[in-house]
Backbone as a ProteinNet text record, in pm:
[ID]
protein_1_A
[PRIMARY]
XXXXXXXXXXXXXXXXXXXXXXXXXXXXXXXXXXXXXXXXXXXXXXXXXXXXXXXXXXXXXXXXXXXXXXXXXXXXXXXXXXXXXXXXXXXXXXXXXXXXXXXXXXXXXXXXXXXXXXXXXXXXXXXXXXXXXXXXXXXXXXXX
[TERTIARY]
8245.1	8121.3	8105.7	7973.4	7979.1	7904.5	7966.6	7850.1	7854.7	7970.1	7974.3	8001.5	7975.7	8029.6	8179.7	8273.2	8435.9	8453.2	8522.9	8568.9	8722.9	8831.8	8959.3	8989.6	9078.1	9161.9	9313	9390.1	9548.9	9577.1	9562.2	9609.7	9760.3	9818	9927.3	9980.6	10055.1	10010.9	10133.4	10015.5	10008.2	9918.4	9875.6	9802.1	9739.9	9581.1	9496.9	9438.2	9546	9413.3	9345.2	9310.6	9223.1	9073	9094.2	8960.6	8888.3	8959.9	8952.6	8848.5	8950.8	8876.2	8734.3	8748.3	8627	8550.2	8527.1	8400.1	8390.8	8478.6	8397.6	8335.2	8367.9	8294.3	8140.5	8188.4	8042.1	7954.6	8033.8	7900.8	7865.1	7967.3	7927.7	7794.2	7796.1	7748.4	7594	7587.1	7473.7	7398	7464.8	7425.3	7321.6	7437.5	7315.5	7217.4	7199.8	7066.1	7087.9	7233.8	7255.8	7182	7140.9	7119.5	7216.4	7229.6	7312.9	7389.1	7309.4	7416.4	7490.7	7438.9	7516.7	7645.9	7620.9	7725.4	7810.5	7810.6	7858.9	7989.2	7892.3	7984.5	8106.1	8043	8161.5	8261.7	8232.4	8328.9	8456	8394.4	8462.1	8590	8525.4	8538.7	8711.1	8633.3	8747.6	8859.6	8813	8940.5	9036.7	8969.2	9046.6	9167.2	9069.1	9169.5	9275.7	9246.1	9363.5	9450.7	9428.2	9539.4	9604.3	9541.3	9657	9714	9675	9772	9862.9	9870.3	10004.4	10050.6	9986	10103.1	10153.9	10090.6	10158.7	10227.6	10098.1	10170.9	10296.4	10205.8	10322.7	10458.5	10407.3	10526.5	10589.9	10494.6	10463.1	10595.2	10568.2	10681.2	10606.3	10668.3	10614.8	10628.7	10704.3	10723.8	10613.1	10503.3	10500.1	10342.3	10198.7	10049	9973.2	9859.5	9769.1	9626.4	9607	9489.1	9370.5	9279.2	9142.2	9047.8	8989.5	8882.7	8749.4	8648.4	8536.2	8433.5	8375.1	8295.6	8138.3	8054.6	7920.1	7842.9	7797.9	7681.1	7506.5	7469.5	7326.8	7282.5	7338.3	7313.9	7412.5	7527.3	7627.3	7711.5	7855.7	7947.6	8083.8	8136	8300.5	8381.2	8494	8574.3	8729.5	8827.1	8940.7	9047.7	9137.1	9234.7	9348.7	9455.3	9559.3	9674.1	9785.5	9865.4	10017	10175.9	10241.5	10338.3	10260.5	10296	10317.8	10331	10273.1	10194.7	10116.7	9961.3	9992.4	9871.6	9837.2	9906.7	9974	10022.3	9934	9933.5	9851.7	9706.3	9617.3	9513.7	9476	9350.2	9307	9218.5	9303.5	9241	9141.1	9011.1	8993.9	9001.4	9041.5	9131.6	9007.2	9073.6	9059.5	8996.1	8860	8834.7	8857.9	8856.5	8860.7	8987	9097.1	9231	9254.5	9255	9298.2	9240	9108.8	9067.5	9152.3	9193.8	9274.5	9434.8	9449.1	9567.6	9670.7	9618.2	9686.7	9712.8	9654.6	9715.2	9718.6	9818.3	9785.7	9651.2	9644.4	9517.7	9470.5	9606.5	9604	9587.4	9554.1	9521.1	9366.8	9309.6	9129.9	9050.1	9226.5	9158	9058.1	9117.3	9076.3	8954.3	8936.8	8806.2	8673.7	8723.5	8639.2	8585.2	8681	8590.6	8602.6	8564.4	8499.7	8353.9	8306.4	8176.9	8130	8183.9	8123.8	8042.1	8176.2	8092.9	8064.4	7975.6	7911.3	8045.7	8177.3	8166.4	8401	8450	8625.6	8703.7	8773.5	8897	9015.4	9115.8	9243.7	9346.1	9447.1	9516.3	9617	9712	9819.8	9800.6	9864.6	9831.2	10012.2	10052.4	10118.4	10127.9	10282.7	10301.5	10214.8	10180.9	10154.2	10025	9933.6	9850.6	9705.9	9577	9489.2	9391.6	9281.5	9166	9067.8	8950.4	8861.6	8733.6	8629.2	8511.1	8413.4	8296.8	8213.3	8064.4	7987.7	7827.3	7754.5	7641	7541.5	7383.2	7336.5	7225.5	7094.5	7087	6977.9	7029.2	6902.9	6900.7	6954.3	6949.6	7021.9	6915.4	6973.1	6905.9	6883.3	6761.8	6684.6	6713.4
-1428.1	-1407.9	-1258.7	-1198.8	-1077.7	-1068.4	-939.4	-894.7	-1049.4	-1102.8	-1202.7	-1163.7	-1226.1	-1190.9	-1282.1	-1200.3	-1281.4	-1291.8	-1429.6	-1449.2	-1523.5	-1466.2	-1511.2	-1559.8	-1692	-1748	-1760.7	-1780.5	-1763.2	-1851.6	-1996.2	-2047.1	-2174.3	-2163.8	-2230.6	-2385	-2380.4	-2538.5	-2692.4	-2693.4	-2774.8	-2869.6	-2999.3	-3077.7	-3052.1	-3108.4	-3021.9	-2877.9	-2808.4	-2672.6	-2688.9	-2789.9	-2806.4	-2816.7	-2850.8	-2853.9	-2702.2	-2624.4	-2393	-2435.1	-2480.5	-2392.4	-2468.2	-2585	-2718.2	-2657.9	-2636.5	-2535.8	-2432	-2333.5	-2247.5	-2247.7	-2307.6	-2357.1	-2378.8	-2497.4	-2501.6	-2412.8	-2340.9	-2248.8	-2143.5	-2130.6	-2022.5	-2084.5	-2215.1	-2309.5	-2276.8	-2294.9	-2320.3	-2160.9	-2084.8	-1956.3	-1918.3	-2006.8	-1982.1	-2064.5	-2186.9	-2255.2	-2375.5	-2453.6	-2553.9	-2672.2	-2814.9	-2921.8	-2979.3	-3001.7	-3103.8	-3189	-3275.8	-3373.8	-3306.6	-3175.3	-3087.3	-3009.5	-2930.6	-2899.1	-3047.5	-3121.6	-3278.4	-3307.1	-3303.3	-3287	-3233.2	-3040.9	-2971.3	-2954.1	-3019	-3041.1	-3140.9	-3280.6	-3325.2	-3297.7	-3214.4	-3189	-3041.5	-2976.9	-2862.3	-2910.9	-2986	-3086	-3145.5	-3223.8	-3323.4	-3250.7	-3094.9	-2973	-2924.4	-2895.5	-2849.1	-2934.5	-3076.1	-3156.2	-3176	-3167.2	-3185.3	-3047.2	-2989.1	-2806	-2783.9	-2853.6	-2854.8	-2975.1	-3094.6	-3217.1	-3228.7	-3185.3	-3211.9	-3036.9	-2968.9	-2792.2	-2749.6	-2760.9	-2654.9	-2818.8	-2906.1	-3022.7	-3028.4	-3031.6	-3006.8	-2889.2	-2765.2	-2663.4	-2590.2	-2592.6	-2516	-2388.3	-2314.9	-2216.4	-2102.2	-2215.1	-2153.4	-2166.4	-2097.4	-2130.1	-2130.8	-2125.4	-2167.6	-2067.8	-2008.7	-1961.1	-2025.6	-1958.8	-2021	-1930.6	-1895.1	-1788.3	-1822.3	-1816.8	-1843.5	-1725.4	-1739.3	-1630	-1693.1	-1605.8	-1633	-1548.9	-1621.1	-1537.3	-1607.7	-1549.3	-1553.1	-1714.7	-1814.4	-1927.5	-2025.9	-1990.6	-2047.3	-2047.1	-2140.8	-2094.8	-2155.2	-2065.7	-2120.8	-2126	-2186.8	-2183.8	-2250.5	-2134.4	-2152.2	-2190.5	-2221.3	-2277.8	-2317.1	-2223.1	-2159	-2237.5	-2223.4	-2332.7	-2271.6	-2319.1	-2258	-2349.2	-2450.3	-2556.3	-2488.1	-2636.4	-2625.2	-2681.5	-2703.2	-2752.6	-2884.5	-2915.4	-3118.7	-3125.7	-3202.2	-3288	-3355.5	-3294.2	-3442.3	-3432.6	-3570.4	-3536.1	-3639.7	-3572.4	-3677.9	-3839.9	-3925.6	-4060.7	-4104	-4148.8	-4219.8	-4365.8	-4340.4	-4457.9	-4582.4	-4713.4	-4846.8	-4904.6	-4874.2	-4887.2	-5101.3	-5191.5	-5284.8	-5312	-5270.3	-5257.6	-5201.1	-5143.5	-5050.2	-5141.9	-5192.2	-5293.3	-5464.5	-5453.7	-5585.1	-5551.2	-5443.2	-5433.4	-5366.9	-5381.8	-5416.2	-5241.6	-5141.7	-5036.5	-4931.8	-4831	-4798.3	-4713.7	-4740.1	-4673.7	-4500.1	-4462.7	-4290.8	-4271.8	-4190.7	-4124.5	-4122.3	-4082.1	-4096.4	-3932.7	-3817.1	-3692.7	-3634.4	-3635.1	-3588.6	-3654.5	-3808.3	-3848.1	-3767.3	-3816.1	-3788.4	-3629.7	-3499.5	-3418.2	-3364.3	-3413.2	-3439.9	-3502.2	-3580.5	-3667.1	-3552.1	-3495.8	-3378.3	-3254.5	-3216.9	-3085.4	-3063.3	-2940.2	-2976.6	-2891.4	-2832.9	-2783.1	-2784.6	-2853	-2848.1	-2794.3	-2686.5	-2700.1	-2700.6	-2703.9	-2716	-2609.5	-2524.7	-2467.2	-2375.1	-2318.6	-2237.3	-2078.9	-2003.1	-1885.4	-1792.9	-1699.2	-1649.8	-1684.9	-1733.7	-1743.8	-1869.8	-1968.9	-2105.2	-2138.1	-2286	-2328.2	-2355.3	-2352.5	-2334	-2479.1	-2481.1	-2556	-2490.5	-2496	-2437.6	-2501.3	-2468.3	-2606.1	-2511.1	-2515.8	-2488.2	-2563.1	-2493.5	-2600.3	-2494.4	-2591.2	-2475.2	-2493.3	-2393.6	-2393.9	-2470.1	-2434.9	-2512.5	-2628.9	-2720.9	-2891.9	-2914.2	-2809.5	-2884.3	-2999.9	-3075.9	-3216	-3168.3	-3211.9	-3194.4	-3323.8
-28706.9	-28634.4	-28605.4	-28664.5	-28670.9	-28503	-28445.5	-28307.9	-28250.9	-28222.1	-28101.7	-27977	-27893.7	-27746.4	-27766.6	-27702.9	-27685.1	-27556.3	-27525	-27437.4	-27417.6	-27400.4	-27387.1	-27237.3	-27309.1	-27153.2	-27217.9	-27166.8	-27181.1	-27105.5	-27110.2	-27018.3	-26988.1	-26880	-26896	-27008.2	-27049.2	-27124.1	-27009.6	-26939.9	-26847.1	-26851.4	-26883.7	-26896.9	-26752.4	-26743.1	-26650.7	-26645.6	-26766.1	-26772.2	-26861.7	-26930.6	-26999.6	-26943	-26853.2	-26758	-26737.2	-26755.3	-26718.3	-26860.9	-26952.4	-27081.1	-27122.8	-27050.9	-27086.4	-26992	-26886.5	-26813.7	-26838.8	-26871.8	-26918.6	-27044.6	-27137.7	-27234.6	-27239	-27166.3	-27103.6	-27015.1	-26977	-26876.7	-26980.1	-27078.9	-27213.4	-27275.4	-27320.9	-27392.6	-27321.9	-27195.3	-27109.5	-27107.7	-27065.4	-27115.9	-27264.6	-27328.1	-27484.4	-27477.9	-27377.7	-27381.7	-27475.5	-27492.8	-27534.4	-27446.5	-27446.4	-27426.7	-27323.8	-27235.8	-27134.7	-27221.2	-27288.8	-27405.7	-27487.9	-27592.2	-27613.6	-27591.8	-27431.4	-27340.5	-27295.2	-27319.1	-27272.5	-27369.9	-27537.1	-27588.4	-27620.7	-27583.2	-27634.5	-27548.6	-27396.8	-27307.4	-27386	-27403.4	-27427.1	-27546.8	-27676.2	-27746.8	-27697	-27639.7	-27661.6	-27455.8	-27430.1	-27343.8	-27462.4	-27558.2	-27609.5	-27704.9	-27773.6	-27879.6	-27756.1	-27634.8	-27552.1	-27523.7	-27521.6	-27462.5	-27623.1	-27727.9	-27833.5	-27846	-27805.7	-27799.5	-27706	-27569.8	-27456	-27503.9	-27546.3	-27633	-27720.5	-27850.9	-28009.3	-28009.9	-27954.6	-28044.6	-28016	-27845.2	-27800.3	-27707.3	-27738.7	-27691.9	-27582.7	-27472.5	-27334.6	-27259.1	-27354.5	-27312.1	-27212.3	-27084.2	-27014.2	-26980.6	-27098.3	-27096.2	-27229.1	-27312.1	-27395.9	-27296.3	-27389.9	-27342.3	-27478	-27445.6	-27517.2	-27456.5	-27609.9	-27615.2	-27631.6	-27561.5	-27603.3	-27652.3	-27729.5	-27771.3	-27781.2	-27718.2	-27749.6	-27795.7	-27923.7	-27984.7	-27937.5	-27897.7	-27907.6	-27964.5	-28065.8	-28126.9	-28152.4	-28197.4	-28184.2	-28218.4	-28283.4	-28357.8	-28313.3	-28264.2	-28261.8	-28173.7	-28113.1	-28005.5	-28121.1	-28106.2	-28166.1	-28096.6	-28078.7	-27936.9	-28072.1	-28015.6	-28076.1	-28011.1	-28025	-27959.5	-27975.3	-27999.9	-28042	-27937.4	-28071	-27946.8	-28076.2	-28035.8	-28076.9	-28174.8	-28249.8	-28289.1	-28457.6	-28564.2	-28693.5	-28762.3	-28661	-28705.2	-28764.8	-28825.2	-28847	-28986.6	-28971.9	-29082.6	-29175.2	-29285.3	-29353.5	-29337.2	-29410.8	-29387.2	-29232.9	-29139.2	-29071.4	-29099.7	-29042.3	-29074.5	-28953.5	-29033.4	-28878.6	-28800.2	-28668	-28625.8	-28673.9	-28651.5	-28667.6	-28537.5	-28507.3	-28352.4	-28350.2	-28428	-28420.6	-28373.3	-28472.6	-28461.7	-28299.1	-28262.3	-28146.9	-28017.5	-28005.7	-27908.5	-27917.2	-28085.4	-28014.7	-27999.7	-27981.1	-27947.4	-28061.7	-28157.6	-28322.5	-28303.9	-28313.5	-28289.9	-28120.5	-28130.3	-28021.5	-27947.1	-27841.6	-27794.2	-27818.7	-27809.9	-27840	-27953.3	-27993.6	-28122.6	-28155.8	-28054.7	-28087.4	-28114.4	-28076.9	-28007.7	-28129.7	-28221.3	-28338.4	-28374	-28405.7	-28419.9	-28338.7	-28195.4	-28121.5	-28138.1	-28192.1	-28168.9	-28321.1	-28415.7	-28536.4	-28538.4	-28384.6	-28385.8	-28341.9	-28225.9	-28110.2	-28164.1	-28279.5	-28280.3	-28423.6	-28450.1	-28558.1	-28733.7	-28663	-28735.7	-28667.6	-28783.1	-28726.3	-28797.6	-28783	-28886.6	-28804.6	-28873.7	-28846.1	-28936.2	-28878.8	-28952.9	-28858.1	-28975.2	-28953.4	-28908.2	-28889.5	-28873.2	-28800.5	-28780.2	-28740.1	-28622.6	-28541.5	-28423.7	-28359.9	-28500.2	-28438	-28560.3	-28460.9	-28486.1	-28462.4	-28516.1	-28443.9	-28514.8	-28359.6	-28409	-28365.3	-28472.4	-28446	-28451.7	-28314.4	-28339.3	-28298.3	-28372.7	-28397.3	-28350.2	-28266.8	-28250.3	-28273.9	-28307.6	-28361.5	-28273.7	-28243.1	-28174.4	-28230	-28349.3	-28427.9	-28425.9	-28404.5	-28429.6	-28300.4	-28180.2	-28038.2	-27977.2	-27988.4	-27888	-27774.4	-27679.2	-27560.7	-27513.6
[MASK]
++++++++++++++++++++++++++++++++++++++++++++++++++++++++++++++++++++++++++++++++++++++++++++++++++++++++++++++++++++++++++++++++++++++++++++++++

């Protein structure tokens, strides 16, 4: 993102700071004049990337943290989220919502679906000194 505005958090990887990086998100989000359902989503969306970054990455070490980067630019908000893991295994499946309501699989494992619906734009990958996800919404086509 060329000429974005940046915004960094560093925050502990403690389940519950996910909530720091999910509002400010959103108050970034709201700033650019995203949609309430919009900002709704990407709450949910970059909560659900932090709790797999203090659970799977960094494997609830409380000695390691987790970045968050959010770029804003003119069209768009990206929000990164760096964690000290080795990233996703494999490709993502999506869960069996039939399966999972009768019990047949377990209830966890939705994080990934869920913010694959959210936002308009996911990757997943490696990088020096860990792993990142990166989600992407885009201003055009925002729902009112």
């Amino acid at each position: 993102m060329n000429d974005a505005v940046v915004t960094e958090l560093k925050l502990p990887n403690r389940l519950g700071f996910e909530k720091v990086a999910m509002n400010t998100a959103a108050s970034v989000a709201q700033l650019m004049g995203f949609s309430s359902d919009r900002v709704d989503d990407l709450k949910t969306a970059v909560a659900e990337a932090c709790i797999n970054a203090i659970e799977h990455g960094n494997q609830l070490n409380e000695q390691l943290a987790i970045m968050v980067t959010l770029s804003m630019g003119e069209e768009s908000l990206e929000v990164r989220i760096h964690d000290h893991g080795q990233g996703v295994n494999g490709e993502f499946q999506a869960p069996d919502i039939d399966r999972k309501m009768l019990g047949e699989e377990s209830p966890r494992g939705m994080g990934m679906f869920l913010i694959q619906s959210l936002v308009d734009e996911v990757e997943y990958g490696t990088e020096q000194n860990g792993s990142y996800a990166r989600l992407v919404i885009h201003l055009k086509g925002n729902r009112d």
